[in-house]
N, C-alpha and C positions, 0 to 999 in steps of 0.2 A: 642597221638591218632593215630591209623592204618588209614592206606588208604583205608583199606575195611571199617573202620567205619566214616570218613571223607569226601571221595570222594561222596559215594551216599547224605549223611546229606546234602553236598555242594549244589550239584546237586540236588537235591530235596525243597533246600531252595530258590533258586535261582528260577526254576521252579516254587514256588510257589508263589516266588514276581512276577513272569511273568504274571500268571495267575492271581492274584490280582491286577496287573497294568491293565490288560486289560480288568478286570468285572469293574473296577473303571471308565473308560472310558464308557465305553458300560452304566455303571448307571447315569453317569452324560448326556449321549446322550439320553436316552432313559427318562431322569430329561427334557432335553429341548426341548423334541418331546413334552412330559404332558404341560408343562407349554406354549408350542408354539399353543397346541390345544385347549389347556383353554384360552389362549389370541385372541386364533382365536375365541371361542365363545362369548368372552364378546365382542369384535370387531363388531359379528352378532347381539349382543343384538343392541347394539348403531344401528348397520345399518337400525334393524328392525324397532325400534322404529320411525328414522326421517323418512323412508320410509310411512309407517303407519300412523302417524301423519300430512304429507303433504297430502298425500290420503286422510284424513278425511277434513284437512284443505279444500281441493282443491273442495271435494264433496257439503259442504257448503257454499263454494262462488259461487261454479254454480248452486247450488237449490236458492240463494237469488236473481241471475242473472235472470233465469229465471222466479219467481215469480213475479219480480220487472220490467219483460218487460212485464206481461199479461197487454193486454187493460185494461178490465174492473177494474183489482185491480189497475193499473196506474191511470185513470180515478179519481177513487172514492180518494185516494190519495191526487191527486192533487186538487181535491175538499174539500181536508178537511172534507169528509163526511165519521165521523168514525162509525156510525151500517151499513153504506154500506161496510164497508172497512170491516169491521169484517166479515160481511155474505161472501161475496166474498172469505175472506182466512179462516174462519175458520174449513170447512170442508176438505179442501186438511191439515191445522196444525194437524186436530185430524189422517189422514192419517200418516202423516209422524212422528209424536210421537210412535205409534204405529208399526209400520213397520221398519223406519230406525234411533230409535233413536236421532230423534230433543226432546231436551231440549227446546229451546226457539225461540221466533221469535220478529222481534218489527222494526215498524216505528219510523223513527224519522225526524223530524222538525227541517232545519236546524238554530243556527248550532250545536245540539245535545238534543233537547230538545223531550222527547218519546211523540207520539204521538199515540202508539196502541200495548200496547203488549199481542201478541195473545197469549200468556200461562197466562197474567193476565188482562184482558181485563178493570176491575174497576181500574187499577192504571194507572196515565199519566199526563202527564206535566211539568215531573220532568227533571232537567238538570244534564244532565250525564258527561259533559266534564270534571269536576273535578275528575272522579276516572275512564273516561276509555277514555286511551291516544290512542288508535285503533281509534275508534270513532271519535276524536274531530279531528285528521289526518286527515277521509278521509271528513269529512265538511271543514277542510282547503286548501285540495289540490285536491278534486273533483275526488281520483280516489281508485278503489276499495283498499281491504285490507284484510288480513286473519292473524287467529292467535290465543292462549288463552288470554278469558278475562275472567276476573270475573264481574260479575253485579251483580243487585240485587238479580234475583234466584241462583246465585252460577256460578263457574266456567264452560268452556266451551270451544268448539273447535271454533271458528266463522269465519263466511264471512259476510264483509259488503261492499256493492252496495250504490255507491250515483246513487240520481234521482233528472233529472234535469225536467223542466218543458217543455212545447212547445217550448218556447220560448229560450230551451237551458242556460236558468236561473239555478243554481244549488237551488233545493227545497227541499230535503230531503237524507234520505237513507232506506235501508231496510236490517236489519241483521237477520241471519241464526246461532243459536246456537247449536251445534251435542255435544250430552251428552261424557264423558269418557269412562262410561261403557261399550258400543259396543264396540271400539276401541280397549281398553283394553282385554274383548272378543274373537276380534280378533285374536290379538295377541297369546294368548294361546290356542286357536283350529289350527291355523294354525304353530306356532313354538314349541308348547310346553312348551312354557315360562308362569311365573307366573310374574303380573304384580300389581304395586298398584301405585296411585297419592297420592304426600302431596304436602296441601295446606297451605302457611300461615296465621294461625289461626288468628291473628291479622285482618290480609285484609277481612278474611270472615265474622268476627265479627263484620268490620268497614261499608263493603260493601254488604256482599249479607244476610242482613237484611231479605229479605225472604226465606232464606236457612232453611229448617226442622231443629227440634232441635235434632231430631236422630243421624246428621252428628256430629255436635261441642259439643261433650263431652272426658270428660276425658277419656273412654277410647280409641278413637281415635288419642288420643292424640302421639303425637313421636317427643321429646324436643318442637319446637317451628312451628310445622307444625300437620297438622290436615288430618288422613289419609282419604282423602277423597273419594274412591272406589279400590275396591282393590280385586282380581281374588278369592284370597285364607286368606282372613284377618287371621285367625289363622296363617298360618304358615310365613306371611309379617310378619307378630307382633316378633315371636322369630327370621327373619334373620334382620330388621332393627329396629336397638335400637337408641333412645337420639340422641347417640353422630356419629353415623352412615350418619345420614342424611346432619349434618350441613356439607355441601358441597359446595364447588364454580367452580367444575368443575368433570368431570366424576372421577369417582371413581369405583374401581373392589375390590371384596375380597372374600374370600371362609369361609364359616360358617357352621355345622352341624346342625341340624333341624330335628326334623320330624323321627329321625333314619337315616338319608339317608345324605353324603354331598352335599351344595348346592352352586355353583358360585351365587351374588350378584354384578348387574351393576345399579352405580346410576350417574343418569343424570340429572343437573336443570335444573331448566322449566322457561323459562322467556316470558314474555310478550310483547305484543308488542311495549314498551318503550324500550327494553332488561334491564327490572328490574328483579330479579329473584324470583320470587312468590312462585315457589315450591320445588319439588325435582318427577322425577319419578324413581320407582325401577323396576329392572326385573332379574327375577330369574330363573337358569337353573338347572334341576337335574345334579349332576356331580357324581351318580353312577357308570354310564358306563366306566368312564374315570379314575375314584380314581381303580373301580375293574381290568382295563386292567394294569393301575400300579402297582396294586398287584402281578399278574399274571406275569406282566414282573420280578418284583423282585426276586418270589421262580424260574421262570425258570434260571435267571442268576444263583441264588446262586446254584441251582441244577448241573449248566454246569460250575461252577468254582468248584463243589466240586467232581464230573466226571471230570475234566481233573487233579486237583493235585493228585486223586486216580491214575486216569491214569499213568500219565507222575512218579509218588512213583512208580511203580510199572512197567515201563519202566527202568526207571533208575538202580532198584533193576537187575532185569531183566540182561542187558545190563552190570555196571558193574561186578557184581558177577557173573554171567552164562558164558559171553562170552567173559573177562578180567580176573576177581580173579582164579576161579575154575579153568579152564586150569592153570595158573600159578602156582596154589598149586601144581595141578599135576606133572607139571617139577620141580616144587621148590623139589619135595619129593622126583624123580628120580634123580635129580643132588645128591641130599643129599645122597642117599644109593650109589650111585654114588660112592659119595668122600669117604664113610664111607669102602668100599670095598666090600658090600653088594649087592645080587643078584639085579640087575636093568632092571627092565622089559622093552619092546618099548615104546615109544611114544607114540605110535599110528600115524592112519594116518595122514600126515599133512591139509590135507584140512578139519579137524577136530578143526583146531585150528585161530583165526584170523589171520591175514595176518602178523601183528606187530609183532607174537609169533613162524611164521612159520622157522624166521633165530634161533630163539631162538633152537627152536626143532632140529631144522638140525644141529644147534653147540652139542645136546645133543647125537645123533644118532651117529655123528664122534667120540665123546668122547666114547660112549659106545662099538661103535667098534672097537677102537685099546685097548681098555683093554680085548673086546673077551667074548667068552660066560663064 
């Protein structure tokens, strides 16, 4: 093989691994920018969620706080005089069902026995310590509590207040139960996230007895959890399957849906035993992020495919223009040279590179002792 057909091929091949070491890089970096910004989102999912969650928790222990310090509903209370106690709370409950999302409300007798619940005013008496470990706490240890429960109407954000009597006797409590739905709400007006609760079906079956039959049906169903509210149920349904949910700790993962890809963060939900009741999901469009990865992709392969055109076409350049071709030229003159044949000049030397300039000068000496 020539070195006019070798040297560029070299340099050329060479240049090309250059340029392919360095798109490799640049795709693997611009691989852990995507993946470090997806990790940063499910990161926000988690954050938004306990952020939101304690907010709700926190809103329901100071509505039970302060319902449970008024006189007149303290009074009637500690009198055990339940249609005074009803009339007293029932108009601020139909307030706050309406307004901000209370689910439930309920006295109890300690040490857990209901003694008025304002969303079911004909049910009471019943002893709850056996299926809510929140509850039977704060009648053991006299001091508030916040958290999900499940009760009889179904699951729930809660605050419960113990109430002591005058006499600083501990006499009961009063819980504050804030629905899902708001919360959840929340969350997607203000982050853009789609969110959904699963409950296990079992506990709701076992425990909230007065739960609608619209919720516990088949097809709410997802393996052993019961999707209990959820932003966008269509599009929950195709990102968490079965085998998705069963979790015991956060989990992340990217799924298509809807036409669009979507990150998926799931978090369990536990109670305040820290048993694990549920699971929550929250889901982010990853549009924005899958298209800016695209975009990065064609502009690499665009600028590795402009520089090995380039640097072809450098190399061509460089050796053949301003190495081979001057050298043919002297190669030819030497030859008519030797041959005894008219041999024209050189030409100028600053015509030629610098490597080639002794070359010429050796020519020019030879061409003048042989004479015109």
């Amino acid at each position: 093989m020539t070195f006019r057909k070798s040297a560029p091929a070299l340099l050329i091949a060479a240049s090309l691994a250059a340029i392919l070491g360095v798109t490799g890089v640049a795709y693997r970096l611009t691989n852990g920018l995507l993946e470090n910004a997806e990790e940063g989102s499910y990161k926000l999912m988690r954050d938004v969620l306990a952020s939101i969650l304690k907010s709700t928790e926190d809103r329901a222990l100071v509505r039970a706080e302060l319902v449970a310090s008024m006189p007149s509903v303290r009074a009637a209370f500690l009198a055990r005089d339940r249609p005074k106690l009803l009339a007293e709370t029932q108009a601020m409950f139909g307030v706050q069902v309406e307004k901000y999302g209370l689910d439930q409300a309920q006295f109890h007798l300690a040490p857990g026995v209901s003694f008025l619940r304002l969303h079911n005013p004909a049910k009471f008496g019943d002893d709850q310590r056996a299926y809510r470990p929140m509850l039977s706490d704060v009648h053991q240890s006299r001091a508030l509590r916040k958290g999900v429960a499940v009760t009889r109407s179904g699951p729930a954000i809660a605050g419960i207040v113990p109430i002591a009597d005058d006499e600083g006797k501990h006499f009961g409590s009063f819980e504050m139960g804030l629905e899902f739905a708001p919360m959840l709400d929340k969350i997607k007006a203000s982050y853009g996230l789609e969110v959904a609760v699963y409950i296990d079906e079992k506990m709701l079956r076992d425990i909230s007895t007065d739960l609608g039959g619209e919720v516990v049906t088949p097809k709410n169903r997802v393996g052993k959890y019961i999707r209990f509210h959820a932003t966008h149920p269509d599009l929950m349904a195709a990102l968490v399957a079965d085998d998705d949910v069963e979790v015991a700790e956060p989990k992340s993962y990217s799924r298509r849906a809807a036409g669009a890809p979507w990150g998926v963060q799931l978090v369990p939900m536990y109670n305040y035993a820290n048993h694990q009741i549920g699971v929550y999901a929250l889901a982010k469009d990853f549009s924005e992020t899958r298209a800016t990865e695209g975009r990065s992709r064609v502009w690499q392969l665009l600028a590795a495919l402009c520089g090995v055109v380039f640097m072809s076409g450098a190399v061509l350049v460089v050796v053949r223009g301003v190495l081979l071709r001057p050298l043919r030229v002297l190669t030819d003159r030497l030859a008519a040279l030797a041959d005894g044949d008219e041999a024209p000049p050189a030409g100028p030397a600053d015509g030629y590179c610098e490597e080639l300039r002794s070359l010429v000068a050796s020519y020019e000496r030879l061409r003048s002792r042989r004479g015109p």
